[in-house]
C-alpha positions in Angstrom: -18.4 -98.6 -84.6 -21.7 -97.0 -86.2 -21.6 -93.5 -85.9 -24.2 -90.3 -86.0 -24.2 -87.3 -86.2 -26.5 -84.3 -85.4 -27.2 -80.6 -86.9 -29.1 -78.0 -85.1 -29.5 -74.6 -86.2 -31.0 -72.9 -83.7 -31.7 -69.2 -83.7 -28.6 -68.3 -81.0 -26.4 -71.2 -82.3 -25.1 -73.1 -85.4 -23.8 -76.6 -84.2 -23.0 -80.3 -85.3 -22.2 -83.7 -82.8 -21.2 -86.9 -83.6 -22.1 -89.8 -81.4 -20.1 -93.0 -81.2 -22.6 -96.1 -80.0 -19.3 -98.4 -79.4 -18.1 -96.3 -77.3 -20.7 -93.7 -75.7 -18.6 -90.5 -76.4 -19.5 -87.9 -78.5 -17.7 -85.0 -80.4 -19.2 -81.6 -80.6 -18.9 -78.3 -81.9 -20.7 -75.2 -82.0 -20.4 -71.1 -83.0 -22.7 -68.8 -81.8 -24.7 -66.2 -84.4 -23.2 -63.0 -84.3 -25.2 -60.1 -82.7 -24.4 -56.6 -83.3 -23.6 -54.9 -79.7 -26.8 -53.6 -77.6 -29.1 -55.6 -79.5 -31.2 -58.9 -78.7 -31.1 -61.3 -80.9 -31.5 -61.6 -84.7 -34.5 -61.7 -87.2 -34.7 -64.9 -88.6 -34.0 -63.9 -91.9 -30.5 -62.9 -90.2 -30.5 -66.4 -88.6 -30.8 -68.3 -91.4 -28.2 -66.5 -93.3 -25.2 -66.7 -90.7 -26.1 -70.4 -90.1 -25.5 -70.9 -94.0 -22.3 -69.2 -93.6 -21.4 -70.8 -90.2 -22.6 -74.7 -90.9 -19.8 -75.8 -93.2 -17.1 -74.4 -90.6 -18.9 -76.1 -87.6 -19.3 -79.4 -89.1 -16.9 -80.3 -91.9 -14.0 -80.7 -89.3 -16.3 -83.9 -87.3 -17.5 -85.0 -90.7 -14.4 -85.9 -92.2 -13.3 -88.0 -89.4 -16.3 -90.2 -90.1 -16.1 -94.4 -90.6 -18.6 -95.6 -90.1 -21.9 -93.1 -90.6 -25.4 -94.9 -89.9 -27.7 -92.0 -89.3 -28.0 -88.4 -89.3 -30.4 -86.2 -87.1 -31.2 -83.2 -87.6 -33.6 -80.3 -85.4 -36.2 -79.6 -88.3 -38.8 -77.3 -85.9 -38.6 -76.1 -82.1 -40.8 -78.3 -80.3 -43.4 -81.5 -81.1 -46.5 -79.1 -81.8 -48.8 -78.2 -84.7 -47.5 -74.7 -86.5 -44.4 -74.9 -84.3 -41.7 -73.5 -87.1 -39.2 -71.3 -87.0 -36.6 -70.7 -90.5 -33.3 -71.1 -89.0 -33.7 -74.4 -88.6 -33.8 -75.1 -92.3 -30.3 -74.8 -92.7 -29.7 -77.7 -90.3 -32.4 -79.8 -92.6 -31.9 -79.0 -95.7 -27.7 -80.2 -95.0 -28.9 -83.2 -92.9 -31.0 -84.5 -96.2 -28.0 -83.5 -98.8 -25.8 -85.4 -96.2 -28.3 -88.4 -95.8 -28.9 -88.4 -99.8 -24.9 -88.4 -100.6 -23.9 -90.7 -97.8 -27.0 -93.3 -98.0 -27.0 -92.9 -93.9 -30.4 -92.8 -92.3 -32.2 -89.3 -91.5 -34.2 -88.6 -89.0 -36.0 -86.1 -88.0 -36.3 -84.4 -84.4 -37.4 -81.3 -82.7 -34.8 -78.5 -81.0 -36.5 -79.3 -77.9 -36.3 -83.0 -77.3 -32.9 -82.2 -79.0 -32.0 -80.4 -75.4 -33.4 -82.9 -73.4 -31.8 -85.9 -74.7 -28.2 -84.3 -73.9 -29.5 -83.8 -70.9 -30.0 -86.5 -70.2 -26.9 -87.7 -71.9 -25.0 -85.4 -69.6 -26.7 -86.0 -66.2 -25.9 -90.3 -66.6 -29.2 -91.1 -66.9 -30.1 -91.8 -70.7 -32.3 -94.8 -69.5 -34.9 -92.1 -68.2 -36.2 -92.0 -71.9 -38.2 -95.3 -71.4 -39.5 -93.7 -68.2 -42.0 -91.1 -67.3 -40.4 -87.8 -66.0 -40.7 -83.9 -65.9 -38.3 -82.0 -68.1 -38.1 -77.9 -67.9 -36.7 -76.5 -71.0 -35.6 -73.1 -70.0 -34.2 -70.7 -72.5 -34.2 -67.4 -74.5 -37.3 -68.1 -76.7 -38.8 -70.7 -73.9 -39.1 -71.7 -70.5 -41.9 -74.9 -70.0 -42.0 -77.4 -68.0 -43.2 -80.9 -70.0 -44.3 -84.4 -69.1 -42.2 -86.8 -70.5 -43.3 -90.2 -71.9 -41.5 -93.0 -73.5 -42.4 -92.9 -77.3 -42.0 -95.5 -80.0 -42.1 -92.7 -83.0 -40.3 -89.6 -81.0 -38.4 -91.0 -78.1 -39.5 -88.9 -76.0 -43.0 -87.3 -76.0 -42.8 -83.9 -74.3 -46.3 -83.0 -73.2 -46.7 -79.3 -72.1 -47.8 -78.8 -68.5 -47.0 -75.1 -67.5 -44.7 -72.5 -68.9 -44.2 -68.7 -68.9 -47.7 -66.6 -69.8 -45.5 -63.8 -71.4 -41.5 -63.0 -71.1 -39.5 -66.1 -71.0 -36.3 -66.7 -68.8 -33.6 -66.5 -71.4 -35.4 -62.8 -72.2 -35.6 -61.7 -69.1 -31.6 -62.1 -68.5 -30.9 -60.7 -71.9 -33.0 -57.9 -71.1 -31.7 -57.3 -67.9 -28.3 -57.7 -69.1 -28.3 -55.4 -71.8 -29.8 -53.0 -69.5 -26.6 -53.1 -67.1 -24.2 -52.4 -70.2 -23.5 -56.8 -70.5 -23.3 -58.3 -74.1 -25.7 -60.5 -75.8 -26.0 -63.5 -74.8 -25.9 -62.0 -71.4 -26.1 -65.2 -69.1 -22.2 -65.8 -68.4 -22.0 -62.2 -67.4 -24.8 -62.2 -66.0 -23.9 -64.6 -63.5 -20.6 -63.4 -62.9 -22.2 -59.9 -61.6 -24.7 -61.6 -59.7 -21.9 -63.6 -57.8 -20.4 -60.2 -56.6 -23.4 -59.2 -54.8 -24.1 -60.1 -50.7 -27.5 -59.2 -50.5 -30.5 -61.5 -50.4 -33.9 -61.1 -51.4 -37.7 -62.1 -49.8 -39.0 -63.2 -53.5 -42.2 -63.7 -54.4 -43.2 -65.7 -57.5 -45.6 -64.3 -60.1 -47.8 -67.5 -60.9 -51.2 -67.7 -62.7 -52.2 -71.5 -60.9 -49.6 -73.9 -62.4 -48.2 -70.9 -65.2 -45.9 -68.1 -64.3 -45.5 -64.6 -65.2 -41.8 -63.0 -65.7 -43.0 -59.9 -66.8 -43.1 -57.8 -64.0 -39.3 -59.0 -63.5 -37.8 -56.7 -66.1 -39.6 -53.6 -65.0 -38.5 -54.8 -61.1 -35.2 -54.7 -62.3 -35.5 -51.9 -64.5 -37.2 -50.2 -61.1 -33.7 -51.0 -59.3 -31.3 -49.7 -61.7 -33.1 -46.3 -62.0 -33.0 -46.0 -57.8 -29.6 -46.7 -58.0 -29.0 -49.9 -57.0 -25.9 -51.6 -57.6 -25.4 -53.8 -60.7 -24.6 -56.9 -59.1 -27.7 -56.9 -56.6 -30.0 -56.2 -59.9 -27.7 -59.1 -61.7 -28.8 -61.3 -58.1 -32.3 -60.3 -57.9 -32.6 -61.0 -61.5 -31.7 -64.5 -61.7 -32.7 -65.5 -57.6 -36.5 -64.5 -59.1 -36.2 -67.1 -62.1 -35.0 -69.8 -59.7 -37.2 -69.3 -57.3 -40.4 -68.9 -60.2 -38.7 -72.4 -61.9 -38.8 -73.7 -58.1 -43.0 -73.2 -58.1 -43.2 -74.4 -60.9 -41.6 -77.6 -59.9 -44.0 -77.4 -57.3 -47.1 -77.6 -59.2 -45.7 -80.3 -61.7 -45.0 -82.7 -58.5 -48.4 -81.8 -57.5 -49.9 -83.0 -60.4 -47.9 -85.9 -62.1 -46.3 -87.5 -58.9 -42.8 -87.8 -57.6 -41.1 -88.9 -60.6 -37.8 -87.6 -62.1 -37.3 -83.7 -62.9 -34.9 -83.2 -65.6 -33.3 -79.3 -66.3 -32.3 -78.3 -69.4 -31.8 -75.2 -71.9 -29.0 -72.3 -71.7 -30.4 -70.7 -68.8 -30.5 -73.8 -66.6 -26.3 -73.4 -67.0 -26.6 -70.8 -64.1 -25.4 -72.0 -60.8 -27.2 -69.4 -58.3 -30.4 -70.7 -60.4 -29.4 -74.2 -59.9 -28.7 -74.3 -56.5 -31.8 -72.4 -55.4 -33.6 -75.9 -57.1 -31.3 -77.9 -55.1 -32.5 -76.7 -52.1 -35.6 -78.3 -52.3 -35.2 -81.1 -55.0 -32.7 -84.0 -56.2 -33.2 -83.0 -59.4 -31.3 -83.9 -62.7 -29.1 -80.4 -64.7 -27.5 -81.1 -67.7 -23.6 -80.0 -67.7 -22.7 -76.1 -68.6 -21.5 -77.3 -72.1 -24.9 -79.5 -72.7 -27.3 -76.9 -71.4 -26.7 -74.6 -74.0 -27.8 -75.2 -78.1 -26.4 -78.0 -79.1 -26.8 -80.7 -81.7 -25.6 -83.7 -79.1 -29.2 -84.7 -78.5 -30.5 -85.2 -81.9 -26.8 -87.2 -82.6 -28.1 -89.1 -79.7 -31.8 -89.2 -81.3 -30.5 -90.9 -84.2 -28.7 -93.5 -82.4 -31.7 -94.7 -80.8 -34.3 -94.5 -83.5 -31.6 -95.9 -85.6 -31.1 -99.2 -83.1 -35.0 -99.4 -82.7 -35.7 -100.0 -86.7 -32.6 -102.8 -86.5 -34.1 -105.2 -83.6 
């Protein structure tokens, strides 16, 4: 039963997988990075560390239960682009090549991004899009893109930017909001739980700049609300009804462009179900699972399976 597992150190999340090819099932598990109270997010310098003192405890558990290893993956840099680096992820590389060094299993490398959209796919049933040509919208604190997905001999999947957020990105935007109604970072889960309180709807009109949106003006909206007094859980609605309905141009503009083909949702915001269901309005799109949509090191697990079966035809 060859086996594989996957590291990704993300700046939000320290987390390991381990994907049986026998069998299709996988084994993950995953800690956040702790965030002192009212703020947003952590320098990477603080990333790095935590993830050094986190990895052993997230991943020694699956690693010990190993057979029959083959290859390891690991998230060395956020997306497939020239200068795209961030620190954090070191700690995920640097124990993927010890690992791969002591064990004599294959490494490969992969980027955070394709990372999320392999489990994704993974989650959704439909692994087999990765030999077809599809749209895939990472959406998450430090990004929110919509790509044009290729089958790729060397990377699996080659995520071409198409459009994406000109300034604030989704994942901000819902942090910022939250913290800003008294919620704790990550904000999203609590986010959504306010917003499901609320009755009221709301006439929304996307910010776009031709195929590229703006989210900007969406924090001082809400900020606007707050300070009139409006209540929490129509601030929490308005908040995450303007992303979905921004995500929903957006999907707009990429049928446009590259045809009817496949649109594939991933990243920790995608998890939200008012968000999701304003898409599903409209589309028959693909949304990864709750557990899948956030940081997680399933899709480089699954990376390494595949680039792992491709060098042994």
């Amino acid at each position: 039963m060859p086996e594989f597992l996957g590291l990704d150190t993300s700046n939000y999340t320290t987390s390991a997988a381990v994907y049986d090819s026998d069998t299709g099932k996988v084994k993950h598990k995953r800690k956040l990075l702790p965030v002192k109270a009212g703020q947003a997010g952590l320098r990477q310098s603080d990333a790095l560390f935590h993830h050094v003192n986190q990895l052993s405890e997230v991943s020694c558990g699956l690693i010990s239960e190993l057979r029959a290893l083959k290859g390891i993956g690991v998230s060395a840099f956020p997306r497939f682009a020239e200068g795209s680096y961030m620190p954090c992820f070191l700690a995920g590389k640097t124990a993927g090549e010890l690992l791969s060094a002591m064990s004599g299993a294959d490494l490969f490398y992969t980027s955070h991004q394709t990372g999320h959209i392999m489990a994704a796919l993974y989650s959704c049933g439909n692994s087999d899009l990765m030999n077809h040509d599809f749209i895939a919208f990472h959406v998450s604190g430090g990004t929110t893109e919509c790509l044009y997905c290729q089958p790729d001999d060397e990377k699996i999947i080659n995520a071409q930017l198409f459009s994406s957020s000109l300034d604030l990105k989704a994942g901000q935007a819902v942090d910022r909001v939250g913290l800003m109604l008294g919620l704790d970072f990550p904000c999203g889960a609590e986010l959504e739980k306010l917003a499901e309180k609320s009755g009221s709807e709301f006439k929304i009109k996307p910010s776009m700049r031709g195929k590229d949106c703006s989210l900007s003006g969406l924090e001082n909206m809400c900020k606007k609300m707050n300070e009139n007094g409006a209540e929490a859980c129509d601030t929490a609605k308005f908040c995450l009804s303007f992303i979905g309905e921004t995500l929903l141009k957006m999907t707009d503009e990429a049928i446009k462009a590259l045809g009817n083909i496949p649109v594939v949702f991933a990243g920790g915001v995608m998890s939200d179900i008012l968000i999701r269901d304003i898409i599903r309005k409209k589309y028959n799109a693909y949304f990864a699972e709750p557990e899948y949509s956030c940081d997680n090191a399933v899709g480089t697990a699954l990376i390494a399976a595949e680039k792992y079966r491709r060098q042994n035809l």
